[in-house]
Structure formats: structure tokens, C-alpha cells
C-alpha positions as CSV (number, residue, x, y, z in Angstrom):
1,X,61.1,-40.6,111.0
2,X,57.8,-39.6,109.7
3,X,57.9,-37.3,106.8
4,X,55.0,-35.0,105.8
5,X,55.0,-32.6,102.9
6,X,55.2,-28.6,103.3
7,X,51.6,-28.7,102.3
8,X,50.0,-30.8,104.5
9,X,52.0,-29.2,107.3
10,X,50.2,-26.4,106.2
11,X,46.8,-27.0,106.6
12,X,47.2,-28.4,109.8
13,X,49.2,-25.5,111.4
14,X,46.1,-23.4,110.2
15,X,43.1,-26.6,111.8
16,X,45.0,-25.3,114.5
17,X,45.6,-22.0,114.8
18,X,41.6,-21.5,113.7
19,X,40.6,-24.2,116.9
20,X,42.8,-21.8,119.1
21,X,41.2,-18.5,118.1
22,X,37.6,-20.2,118.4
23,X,38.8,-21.5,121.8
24,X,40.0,-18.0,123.1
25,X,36.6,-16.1,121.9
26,X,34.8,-18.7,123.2
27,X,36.6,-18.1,126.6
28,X,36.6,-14.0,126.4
29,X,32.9,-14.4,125.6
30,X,32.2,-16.2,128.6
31,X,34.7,-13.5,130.6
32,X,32.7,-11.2,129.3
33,X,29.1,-12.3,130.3
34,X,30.4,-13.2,133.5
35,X,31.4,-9.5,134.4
36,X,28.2,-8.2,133.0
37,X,26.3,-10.4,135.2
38,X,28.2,-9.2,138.3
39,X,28.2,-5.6,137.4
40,X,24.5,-6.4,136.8
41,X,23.9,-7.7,140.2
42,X,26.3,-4.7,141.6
43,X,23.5,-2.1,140.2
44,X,20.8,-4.3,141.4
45,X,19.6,-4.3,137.8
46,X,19.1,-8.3,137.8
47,X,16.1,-9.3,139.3
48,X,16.1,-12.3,141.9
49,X,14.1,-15.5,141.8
50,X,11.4,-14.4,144.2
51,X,11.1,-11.4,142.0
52,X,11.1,-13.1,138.6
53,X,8.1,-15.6,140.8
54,X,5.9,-12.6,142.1
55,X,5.9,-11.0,138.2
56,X,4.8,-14.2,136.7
57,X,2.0,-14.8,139.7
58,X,0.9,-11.2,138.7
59,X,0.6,-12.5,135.2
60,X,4.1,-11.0,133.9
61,X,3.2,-7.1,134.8
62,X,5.7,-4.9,135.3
């Protein structure tokens, strides 16, 4: 049986508890972009490809 001290049990129940949280903002971030981009498209806020390619032909004019 493999014994570890109190202390180094420690640091690595907190290595990972920190990799967890970074993991689960990382995911709600990308939740979160996700929904804006479909809400964006529901508005018809974001611009499509054709549009983006006619601004920059007209020299990026709104």
C-alpha cells in the first residue's frame, strides 16, 4: 500500500479541483458563445459569407 502524507494529498486534491473549475468555464464559455451566435443568426444580426464578400469588394463600406 502506497502511503502519501496529508500534505501532499493536499496539493493534489487542489491541482485538481483548479483543472476542474478551468475545465467547466472553459465549457460554459463555449455554451455561451454558442447561444449568442444562434440568437445572433435568429435576429439576422450576423452577416453571411456573401455579405461579408460584397462589403470587402466595396472596399469594406458599410
Amino acid at each position: 500500500m502506497i502511503v502519501i502524507s496529508y500534505e501532499v494529498f493536499q496539493i493534489i486534491l487542489v491541482t485538481g479541483l483548479i483543472f476542474a473549475l478551468l475545465i467547466m468555464v472553459g465549457a460554459l464559455v463555449a455554451i455561451g458563445r454558442r447561444l449568442q451566435r444562434e440568437r445572433r443568426h435568429q435576429e439576422g444580426l450576423f452577416d453571411s459569407a456573401e455579405q461579408k464578400w460584397q462589403r470587402r469588394k466595396r472596399g469594406n463600406q458599410w
